[in-house]
C-alpha positions as semicolon CSV with decimal commas, in nm:
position;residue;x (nm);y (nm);z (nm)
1;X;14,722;7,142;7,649
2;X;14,737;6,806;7,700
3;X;14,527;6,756;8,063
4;X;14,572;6,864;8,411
5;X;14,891;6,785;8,541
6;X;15,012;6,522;8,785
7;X;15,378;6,455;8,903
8;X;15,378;6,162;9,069
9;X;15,771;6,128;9,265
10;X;15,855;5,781;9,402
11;X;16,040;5,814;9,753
12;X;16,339;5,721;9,531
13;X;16,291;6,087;9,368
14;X;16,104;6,238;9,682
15;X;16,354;6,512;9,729
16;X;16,395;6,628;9,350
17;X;15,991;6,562;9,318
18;X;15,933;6,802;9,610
19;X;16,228;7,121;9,372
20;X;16,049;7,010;9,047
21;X;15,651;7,085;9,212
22;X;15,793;7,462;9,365
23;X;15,925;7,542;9,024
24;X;15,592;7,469;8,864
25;X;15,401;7,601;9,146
26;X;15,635;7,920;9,067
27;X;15,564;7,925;8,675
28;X;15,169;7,805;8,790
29;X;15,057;8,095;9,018
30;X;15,049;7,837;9,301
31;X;14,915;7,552;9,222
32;X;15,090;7,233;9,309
33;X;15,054;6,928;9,154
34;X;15,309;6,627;9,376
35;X;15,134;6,309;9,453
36;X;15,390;6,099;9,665
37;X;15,227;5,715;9,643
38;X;15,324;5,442;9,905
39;X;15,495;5,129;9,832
40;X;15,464;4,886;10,124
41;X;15,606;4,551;10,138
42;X;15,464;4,231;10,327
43;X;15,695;4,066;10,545
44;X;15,744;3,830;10,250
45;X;15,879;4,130;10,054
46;X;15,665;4,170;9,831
47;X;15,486;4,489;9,776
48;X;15,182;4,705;9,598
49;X;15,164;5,099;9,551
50;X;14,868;5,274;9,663
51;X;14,755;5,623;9,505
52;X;14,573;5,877;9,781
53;X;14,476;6,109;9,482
54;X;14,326;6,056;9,169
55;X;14,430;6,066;8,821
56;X;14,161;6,013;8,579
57;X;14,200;6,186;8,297
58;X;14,517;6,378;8,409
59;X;14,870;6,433;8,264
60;X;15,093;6,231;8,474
61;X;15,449;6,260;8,459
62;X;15,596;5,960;8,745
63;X;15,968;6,050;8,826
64;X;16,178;5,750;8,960
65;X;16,582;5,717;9,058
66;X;16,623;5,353;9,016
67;X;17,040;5,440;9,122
68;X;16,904;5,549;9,462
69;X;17,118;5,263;9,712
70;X;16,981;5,465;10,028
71;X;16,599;5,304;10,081
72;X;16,530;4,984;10,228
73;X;16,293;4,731;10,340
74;X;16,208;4,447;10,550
75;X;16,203;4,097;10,426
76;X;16,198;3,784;10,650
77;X;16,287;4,042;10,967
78;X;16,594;4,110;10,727
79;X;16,713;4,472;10,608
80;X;16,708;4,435;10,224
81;X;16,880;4,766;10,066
82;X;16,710;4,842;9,739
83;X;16,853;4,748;9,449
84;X;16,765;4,932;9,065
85;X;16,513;4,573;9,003
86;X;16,349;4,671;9,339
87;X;16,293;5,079;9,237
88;X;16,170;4,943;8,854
89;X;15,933;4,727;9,003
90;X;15,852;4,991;9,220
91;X;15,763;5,207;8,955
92;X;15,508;4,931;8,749
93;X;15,312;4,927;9,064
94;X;15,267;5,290;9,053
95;X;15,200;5,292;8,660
96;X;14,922;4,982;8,716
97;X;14,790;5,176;9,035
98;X;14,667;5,458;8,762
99;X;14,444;5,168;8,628
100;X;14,434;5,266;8,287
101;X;14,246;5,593;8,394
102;X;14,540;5,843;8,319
103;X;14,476;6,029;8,000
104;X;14,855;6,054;7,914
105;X;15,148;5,834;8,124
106;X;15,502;6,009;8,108
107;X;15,806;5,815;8,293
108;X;16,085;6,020;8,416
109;X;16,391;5,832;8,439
110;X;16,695;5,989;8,458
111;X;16,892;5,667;8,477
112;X;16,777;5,442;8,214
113;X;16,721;5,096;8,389
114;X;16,951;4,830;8,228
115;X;17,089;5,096;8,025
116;X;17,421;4,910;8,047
117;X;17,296;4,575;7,908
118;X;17,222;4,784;7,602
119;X;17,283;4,481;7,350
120;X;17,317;4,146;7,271
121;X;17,733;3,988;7,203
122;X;17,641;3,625;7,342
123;X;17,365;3,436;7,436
124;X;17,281;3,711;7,739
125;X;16,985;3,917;7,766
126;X;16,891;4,229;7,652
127;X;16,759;4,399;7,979
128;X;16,745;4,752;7,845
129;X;16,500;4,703;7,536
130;X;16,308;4,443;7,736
131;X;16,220;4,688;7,987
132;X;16,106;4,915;7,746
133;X;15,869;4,668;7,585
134;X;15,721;4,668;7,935
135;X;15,685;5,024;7,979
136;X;15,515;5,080;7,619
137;X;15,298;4,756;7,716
138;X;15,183;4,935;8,030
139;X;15,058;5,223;7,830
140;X;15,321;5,445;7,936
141;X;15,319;5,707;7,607
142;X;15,669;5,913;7,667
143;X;15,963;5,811;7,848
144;X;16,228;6,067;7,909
145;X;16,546;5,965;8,020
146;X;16,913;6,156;8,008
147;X;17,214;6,107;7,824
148;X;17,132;5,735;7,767
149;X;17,418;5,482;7,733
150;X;17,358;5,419;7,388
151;X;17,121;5,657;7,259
152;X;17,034;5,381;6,974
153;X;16,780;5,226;7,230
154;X;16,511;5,466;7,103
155;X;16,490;5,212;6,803
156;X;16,369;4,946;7,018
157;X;16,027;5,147;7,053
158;X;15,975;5,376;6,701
159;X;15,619;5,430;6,796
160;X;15,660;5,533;7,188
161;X;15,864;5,812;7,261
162;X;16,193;5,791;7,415
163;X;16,347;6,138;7,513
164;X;16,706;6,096;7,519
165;X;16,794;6,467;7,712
166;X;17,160;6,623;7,717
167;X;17,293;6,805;7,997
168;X;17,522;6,952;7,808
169;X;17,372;7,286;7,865
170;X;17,376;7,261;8,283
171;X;17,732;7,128;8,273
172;X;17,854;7,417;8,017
173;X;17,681;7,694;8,297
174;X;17,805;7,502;8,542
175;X;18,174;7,540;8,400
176;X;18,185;7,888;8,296
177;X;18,034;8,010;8,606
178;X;18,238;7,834;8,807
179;X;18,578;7,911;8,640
180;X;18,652;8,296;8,504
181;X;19,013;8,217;8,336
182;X;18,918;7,988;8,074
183;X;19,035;8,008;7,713
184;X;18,805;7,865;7,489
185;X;19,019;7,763;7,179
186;X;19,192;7,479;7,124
187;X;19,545;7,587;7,203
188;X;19,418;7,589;7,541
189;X;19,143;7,352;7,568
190;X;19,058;7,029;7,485
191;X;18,769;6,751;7,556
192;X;18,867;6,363;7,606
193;X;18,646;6,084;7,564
194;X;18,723;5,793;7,815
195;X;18,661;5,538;7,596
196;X;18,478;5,465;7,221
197;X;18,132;5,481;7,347
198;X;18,212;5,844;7,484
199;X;18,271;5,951;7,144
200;X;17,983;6,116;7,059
201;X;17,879;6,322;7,388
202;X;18,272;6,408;7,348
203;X;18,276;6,539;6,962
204;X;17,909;6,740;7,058
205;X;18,023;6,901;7,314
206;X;18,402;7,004;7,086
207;X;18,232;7,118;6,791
208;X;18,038;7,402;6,951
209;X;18,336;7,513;7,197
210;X;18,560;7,500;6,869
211;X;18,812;7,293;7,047
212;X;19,050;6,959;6,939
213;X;18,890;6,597;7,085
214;X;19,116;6,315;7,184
215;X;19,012;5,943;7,295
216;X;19,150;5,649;7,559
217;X;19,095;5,318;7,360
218;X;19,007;5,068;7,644
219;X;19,225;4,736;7,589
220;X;19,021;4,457;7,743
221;X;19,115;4,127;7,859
222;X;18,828;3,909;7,625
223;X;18,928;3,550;7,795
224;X;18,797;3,668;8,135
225;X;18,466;3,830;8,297
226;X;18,507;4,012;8,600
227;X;18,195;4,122;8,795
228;X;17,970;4,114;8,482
229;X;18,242;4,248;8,230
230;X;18,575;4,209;8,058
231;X;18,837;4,351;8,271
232;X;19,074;4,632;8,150
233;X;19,387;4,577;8,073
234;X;19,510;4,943;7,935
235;X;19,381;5,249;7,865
236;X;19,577;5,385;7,539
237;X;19,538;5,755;7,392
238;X;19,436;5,870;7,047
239;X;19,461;6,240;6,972
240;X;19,735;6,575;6,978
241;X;19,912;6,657;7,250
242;X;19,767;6,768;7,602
243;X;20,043;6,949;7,702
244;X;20,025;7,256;7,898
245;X;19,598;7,244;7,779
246;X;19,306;7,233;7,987
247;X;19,134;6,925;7,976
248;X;18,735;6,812;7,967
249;X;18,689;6,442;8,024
250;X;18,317;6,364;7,946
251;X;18,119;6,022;8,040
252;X;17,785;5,901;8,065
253;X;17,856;5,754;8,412
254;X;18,128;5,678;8,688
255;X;18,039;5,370;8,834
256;X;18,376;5,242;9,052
257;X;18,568;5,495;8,859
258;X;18,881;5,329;8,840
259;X;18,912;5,367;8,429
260;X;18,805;5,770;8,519
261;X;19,076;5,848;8,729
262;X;19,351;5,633;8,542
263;X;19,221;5,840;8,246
264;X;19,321;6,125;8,472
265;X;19,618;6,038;8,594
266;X;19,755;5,946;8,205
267;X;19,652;6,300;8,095
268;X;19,834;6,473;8,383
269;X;20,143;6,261;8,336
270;X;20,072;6,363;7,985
271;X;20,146;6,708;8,101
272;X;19,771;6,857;8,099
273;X;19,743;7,182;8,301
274;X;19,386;7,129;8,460
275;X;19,181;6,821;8,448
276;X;18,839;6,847;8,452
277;X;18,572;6,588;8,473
278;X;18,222;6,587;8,367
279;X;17,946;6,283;8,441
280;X;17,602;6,280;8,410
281;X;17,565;5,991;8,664
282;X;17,773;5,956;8,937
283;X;17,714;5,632;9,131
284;X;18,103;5,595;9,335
285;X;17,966;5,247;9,398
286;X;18,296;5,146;9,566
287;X;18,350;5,459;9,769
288;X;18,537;5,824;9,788
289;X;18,881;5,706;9,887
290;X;18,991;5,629;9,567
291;X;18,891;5,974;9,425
292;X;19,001;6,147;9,755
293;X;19,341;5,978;9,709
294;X;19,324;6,095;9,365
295;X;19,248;6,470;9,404
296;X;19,542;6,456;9,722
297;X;19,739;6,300;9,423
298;X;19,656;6,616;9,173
299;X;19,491;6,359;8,930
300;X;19,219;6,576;8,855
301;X;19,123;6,958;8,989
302;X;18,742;6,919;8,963
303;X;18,463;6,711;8,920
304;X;18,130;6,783;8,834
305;X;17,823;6,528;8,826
306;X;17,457;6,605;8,818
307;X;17,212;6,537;9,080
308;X;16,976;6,328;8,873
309;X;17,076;6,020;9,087
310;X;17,112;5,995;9,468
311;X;17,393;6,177;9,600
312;X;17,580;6,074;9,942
313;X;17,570;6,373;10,279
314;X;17,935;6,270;10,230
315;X;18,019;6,341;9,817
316;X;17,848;6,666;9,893
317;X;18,065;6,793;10,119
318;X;18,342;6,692;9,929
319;X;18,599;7,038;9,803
320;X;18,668;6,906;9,459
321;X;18,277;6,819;9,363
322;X;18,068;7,035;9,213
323;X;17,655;6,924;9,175
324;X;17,505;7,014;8,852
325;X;17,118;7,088;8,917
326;X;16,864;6,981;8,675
327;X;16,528;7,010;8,876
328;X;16,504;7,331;8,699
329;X;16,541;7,175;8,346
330;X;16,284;6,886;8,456
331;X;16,012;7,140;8,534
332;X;16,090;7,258;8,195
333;X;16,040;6,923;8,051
334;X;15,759;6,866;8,219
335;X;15,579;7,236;8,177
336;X;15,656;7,241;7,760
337;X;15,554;6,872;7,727
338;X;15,209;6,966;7,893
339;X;15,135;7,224;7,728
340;X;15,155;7,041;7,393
341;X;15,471;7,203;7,266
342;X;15,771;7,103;7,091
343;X;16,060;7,012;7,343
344;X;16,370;6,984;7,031
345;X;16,546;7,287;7,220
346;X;16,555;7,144;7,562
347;X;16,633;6,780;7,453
348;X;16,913;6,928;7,229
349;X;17,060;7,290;7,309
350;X;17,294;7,376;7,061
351;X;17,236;7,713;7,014
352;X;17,172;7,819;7,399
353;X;17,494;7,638;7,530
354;X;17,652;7,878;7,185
355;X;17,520;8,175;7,269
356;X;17,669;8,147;7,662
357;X;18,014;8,038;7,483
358;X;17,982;8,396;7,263
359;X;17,915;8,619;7,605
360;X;18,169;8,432;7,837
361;X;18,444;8,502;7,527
362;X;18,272;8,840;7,479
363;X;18,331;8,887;7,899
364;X;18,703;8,770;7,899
């Protein structure tokens, strides 16, 4: 065992912080283990965290949401939302307020900061492997974050561990409860990747329901940036026919979702039966309407995004969303890694997401 545990939750994470310390209270005959730190700001804006509880010696895991739009501060007598650079810095605060007294630093974080600035194609920085310099720098000895971007980041830091977690086994649950008419073969079904860099989540996910994969090749406009990337011009399909098929379409993230629900759209015009979309991360930084419109449209029949990031009173309540819980699987994370056991299973679950296919085909 590596050292009493700590879970330290920014307020970014207060509310999955809070889920994740019952569980291990639960599994822990009691005991709870939360410290929530503060994080004032001057009226200058900057800030400091402050600790109330020690943790010398201790196993400290520090969960942070740096996608969580909702918190703000005052700066000047002005209302400053927080951005992701305000929860990151945030989060060093907390890691130097441990003072090099913790006896093992784990980050938590789902969203992997600059995860989309993942490399280098001008002279541009590389955000994503700069802020893991920092971490490892800090003395930070894991960081664990889920379905990363580009999973190749890990390379940047071959001596620190970087936990790169599917939630390919929540979403797979998720589905099969959900829906009892399924038919899991691939005259019926079939998973869609978005785009290239969807590939591999996409082909994972196929192999193990024994189902056909199919790709949208994104045709970008290269002469022109538009708000911090090449525009799209088309979205153009590789793969065997849709029709009449039950479709998956799998991402790492919906941001605006505009190349998500022209995805859609093609594969219903395309003459899918049901489209179904899966993303880890669901931001909707421009809004509902357009995925409201969408659904009214019969676009796509259901979509389903975990809860790892902040989630709007109003996407909740939405008919056509389902939220994917993983508070369960961090407690798991968190409760193998501390005891000094081997987390392959969790990070990568193969044979549990098989064994549900075999009983829901069993069932039918």
């Amino acid at each position: 065992m590596a050292g009493k545990l700590s879970l330290i939750a920014l307020q970014s994470a207060a509310k999955s912080g809070s889920r994740i310390d019952q569980i291990l209270s639960e599994w822990r005959g009691g005991e709870h283990f939360l410290t929530e730190p503060e994080c004032p700001r001057f009226s200058s804006g900057e800030g400091k965290a402050v600790l109330h509880d020690s943790v010398r010696d201790r196993d400290v895991y520090i969960l942070v949401d740096v996608c969580n739009p909702s918190l703000t501060y005052q700066m000047y007598g002005e209302t400053n939302r927080m951005s992701p650079d305000d929860h990151y810095q945030d989060l060093k605060r907390v890691i130097a307020a441990c003072n090099g007294r913790a006896g093992r630093l784990t980050v938590i974080m789902p969203f992997l900061y600059e995860s989309r600035q993942h490399r280098k194609t001008a002279r541009e920085s590389l955000n994503c492997g700069m802020m893991l310099r920092e971490l490892e720098n800090m003395g930070v000895h894991t960081i664990i974050t889920f379905d990363a971007h580009d999973p190749r980041m890990q390379n940047v830091l071959p001596l620190t561990g970087l936990e790169n977690v599917s939630p390919a086994l929540q979403f797979t649950q998720a589905f099969l409860t959900e829906y009892e008419d399924l038919k899991l073969d691939s005259g019926h079904m079939m998973f869609i990747a978005p785009d290239e860099g969807a590939t591999g989540r996409v082909v994972f996910m196929a192999s193990l329901f024994g189902v056909n994969i199919g790709m949208f090749y994104k045709r970008r406009d290269y002469t022109r940036i538009v708000n911090g990337s090449n525009p799209v011009v088309a979205h153009e399909f590789c793969g065997a026919s849709v029709a009449g098929k039950d479709v998956i379409v799998m991402d790492d993230m919906i941001a605006s979702g505009g190349s998500m629900l022209d995805t859609a759209r093609q594969l219903k015009e395309m003459g899918a039966n049901r489209v179904f979309i899966f993303t880890t991360f669901g931001l909707f930084a421009s809004g509902l309407a357009k995925f409201d419109k969408a659904f009214a449209d019969g676009w796509f029949d259901r979509l389903f995004t975990t809860n790892l990031v902040y989630q709007t009173p109003e996407l909740l309540e939405r008919e056509y969303y389902f939220s994917v819980t993983m508070d369960r699987y961090i407690a798991a994370l968190i409760d193998t890694l501390n005891r000094g056991e081997s987390i392959q299973d969790l990070v990568k679950p193969a044979s549990r997401i098989q064994q549900m296919l075999e009983i829901y085909r069993a069932r039918a």
